[in-house]
C-alpha positions in Angstrom: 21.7 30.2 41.0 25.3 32.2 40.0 26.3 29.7 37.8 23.3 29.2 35.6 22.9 33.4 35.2 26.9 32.9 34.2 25.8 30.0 31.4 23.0 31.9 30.4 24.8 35.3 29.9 27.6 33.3 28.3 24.7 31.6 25.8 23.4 35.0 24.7 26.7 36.6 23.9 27.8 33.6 21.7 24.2 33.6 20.2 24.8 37.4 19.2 28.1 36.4 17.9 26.4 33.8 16.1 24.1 36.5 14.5 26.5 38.9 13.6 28.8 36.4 11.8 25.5 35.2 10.0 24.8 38.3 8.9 28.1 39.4 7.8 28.3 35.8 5.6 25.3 37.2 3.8 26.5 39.9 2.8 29.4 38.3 1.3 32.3 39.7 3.7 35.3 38.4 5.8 36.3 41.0 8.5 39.3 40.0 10.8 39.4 42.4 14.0 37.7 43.3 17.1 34.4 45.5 16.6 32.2 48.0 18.0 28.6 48.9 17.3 27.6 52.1 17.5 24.8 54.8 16.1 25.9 57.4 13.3 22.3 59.7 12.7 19.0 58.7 12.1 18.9 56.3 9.2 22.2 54.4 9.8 24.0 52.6 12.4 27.6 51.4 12.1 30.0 48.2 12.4 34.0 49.5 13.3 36.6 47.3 13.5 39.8 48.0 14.2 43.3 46.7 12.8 41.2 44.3 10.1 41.6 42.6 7.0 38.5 43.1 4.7 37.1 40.8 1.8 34.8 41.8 -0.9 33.7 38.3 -2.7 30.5 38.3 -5.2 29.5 35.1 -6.9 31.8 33.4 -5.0 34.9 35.3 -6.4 36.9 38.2 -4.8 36.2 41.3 -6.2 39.0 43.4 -3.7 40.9 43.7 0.0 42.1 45.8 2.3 44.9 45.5 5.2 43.8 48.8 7.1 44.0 50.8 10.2 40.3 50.8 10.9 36.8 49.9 9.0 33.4 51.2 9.3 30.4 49.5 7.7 27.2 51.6 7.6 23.8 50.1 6.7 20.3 51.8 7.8 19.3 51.9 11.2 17.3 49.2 12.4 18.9 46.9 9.8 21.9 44.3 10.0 24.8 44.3 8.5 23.4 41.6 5.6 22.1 45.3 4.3 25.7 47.2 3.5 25.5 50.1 2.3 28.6 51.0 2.3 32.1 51.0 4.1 34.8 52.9 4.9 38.2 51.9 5.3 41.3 54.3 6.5 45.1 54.1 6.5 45.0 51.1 3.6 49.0 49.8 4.1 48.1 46.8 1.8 45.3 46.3 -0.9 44.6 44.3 -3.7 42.5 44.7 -6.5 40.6 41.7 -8.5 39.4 40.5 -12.1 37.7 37.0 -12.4 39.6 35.7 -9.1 43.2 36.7 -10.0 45.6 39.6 -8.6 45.7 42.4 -10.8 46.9 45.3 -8.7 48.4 46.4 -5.3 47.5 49.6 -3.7 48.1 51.6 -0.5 46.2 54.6 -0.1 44.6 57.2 2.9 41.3 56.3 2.5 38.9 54.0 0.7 34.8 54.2 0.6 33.2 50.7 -1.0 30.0 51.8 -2.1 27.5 48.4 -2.0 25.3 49.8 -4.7 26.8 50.3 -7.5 29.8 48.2 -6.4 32.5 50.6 -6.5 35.4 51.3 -4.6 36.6 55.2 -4.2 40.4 55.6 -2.9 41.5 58.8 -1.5 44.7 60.4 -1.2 48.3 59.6 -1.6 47.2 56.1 -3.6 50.2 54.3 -5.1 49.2 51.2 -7.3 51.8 48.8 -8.6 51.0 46.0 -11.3 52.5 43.8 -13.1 56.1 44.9 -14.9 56.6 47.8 -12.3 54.2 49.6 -13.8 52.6 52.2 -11.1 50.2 55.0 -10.9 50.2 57.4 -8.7 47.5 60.2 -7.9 45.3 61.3 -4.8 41.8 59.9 -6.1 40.6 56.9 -8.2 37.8 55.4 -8.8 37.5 51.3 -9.0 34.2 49.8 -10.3 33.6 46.0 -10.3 31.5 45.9 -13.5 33.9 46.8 -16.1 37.2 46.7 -14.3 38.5 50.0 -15.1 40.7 52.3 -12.9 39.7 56.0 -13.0 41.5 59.2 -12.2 39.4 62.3 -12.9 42.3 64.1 -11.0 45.1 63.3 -13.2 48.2 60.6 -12.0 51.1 60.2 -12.5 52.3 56.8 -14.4 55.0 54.8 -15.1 54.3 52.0 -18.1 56.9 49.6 -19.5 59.8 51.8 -18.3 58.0 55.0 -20.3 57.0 57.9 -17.6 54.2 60.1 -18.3 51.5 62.3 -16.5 48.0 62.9 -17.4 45.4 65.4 -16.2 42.9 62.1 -16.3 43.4 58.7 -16.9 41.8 55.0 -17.3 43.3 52.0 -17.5 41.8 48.6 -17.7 44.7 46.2 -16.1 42.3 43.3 -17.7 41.5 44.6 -21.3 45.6 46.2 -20.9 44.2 50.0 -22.3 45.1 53.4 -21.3 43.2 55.9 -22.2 44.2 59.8 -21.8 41.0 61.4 -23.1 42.5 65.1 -22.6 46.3 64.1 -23.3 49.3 63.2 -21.6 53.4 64.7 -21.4 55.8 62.6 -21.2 58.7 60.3 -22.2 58.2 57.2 -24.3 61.4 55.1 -25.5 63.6 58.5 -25.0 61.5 60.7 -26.8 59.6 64.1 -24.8 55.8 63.8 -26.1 52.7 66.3 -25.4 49.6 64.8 -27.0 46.4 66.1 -27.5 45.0 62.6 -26.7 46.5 59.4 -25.9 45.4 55.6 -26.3 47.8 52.8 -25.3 47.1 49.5 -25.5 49.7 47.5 -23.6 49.1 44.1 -24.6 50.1 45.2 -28.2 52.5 47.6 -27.3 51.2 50.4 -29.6 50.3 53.8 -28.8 48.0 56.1 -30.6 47.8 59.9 -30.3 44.4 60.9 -32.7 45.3 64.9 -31.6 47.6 67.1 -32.1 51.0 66.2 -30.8 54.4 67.5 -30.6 58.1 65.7 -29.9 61.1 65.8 -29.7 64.2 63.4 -29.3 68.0 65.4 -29.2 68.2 67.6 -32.4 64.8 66.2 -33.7 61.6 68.0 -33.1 58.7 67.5 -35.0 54.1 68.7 -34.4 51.6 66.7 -36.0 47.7 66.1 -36.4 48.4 63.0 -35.0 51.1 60.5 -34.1 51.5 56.5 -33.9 54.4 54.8 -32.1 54.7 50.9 -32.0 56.4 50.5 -28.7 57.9 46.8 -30.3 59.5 47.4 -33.4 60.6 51.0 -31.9 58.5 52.4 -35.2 56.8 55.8 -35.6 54.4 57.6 -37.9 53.4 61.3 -37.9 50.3 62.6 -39.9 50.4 66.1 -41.4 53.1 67.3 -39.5 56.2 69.7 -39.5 59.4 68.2 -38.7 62.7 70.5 -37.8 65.9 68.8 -37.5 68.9 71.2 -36.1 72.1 70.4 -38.0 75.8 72.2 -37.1 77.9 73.4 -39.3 81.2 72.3 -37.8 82.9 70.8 -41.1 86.7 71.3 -41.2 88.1 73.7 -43.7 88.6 72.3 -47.4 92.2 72.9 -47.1 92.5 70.1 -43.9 90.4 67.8 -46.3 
């Protein structure tokens, strides 16, 4: 009789393996780990794993994912896991961010929460993002959303673009549409010369950047303020609107008589 209570227990468990890998399928995720269930409240109940690799895919493209310390997938009590709500993912050592399939950014961060909803992904704390061209962000919150792509920082971040450094009190940057935008302005260096603009718009792809406030510079004895200010990154050109420009020259000619 031992034997067939040993198949029979050995049946069920794969069967609820069979069910939770079902379930996680539906709901469009690959999780790599061992896992735990447990209750969180009254109107959720958790998956963790531990030591994981997570997927987020959605018409059969990946969207994001996360080499992390640990995972927890909430959905409402009484549910399955084929109704995410939402999942949260600690001590990210290697992430990747999507558009239509291909790579566009690497992060590492604290924390992460993937919101199912409204399919966005909030990083928290110490994030570092590297793209293309060693151009990195740094900052201790950003928000990701799948729908249009952008990176957000409502915190401010600190940037490094083409070999131009820069910070900004906040920031978005599409890495598909190649835009940053620095709605309340940004300080910083670009092609050697120390800018503070009111507002800042860079598009990357066409190497231009256009400041539509008030700005200020300066580059050795050269310091000029504007209303605003365009600078074409390529041909290393620049044009200042309604400005003041203040150029320091010394007065160290040699006496006529050593002419």
């Amino acid at each position: 009789m031992k034997p067939y209570l040993s198949l029979l227990t050995t049946c069920l468990v794969l069967l609820a393996l069979a069910i939770i890998y079902h379930q996680m399928d539906k709901a469009n995720r690959t999780m790599e780990g061992h896992f735990n269930n447990n209750e969180v409240g009254l109107t959720e109940a958790s998956l963790t794993l531990d030591g994981v690799t997570i997927y987020s895919r959605s018409k059969g493209e990946t969207e994001w994912e996360a080499k992390a310390k640990s995972i927890a997938l909430f959905h409402p009590l009484g549910g399955d896991i084929g109704q995410l709500q939402t999942a949260l993912i600690t001590n990210i050592h290697q992430g990747k961010l999507y558009d239509k399939g291909k790579s566009v950014m690497w992060f590492s961060a604290q924390s992460a929460e993937w919101n199912n909803a409204n399919r966005m992904l909030m990083i928290h704390g110490d994030i570092l993002l590297k793209g293309e061209s060693s151009n990195t962000l740094k900052s201790n919150l950003c928000y990701w959303t799948q729908s249009d792509g952008y990176l957000r920082f409502p915190e401010g971040a600190d940037a490094s673009f083409q070999g131009n450094r820069f910070n900004a009190p906040t920031l978005n940057y599409s890495p598909s549409a190649e835009i940053l935008q620095c709605p309340l302005g940004a300080t910083g260096i670009f092609q050697g010369m120390k800018l503070h603009a009111g507002s800042l718009l860079w598009s990357i792809k066409n190497q231009t950047i256009t400041c539509p406030a008030p700005v200020t510079g300066a580059k050795g004895d050269f310091h000029f303020t504007a209303m605003s200010f365009d600078l074409d990154l390529r041909r290393k050109v620049w044009k200042a609107n309604v400005g003041t420009i203040h150029v320091r020259i010394d007065n160290n000619f040699p006496p006529r008589n050593e002419l």
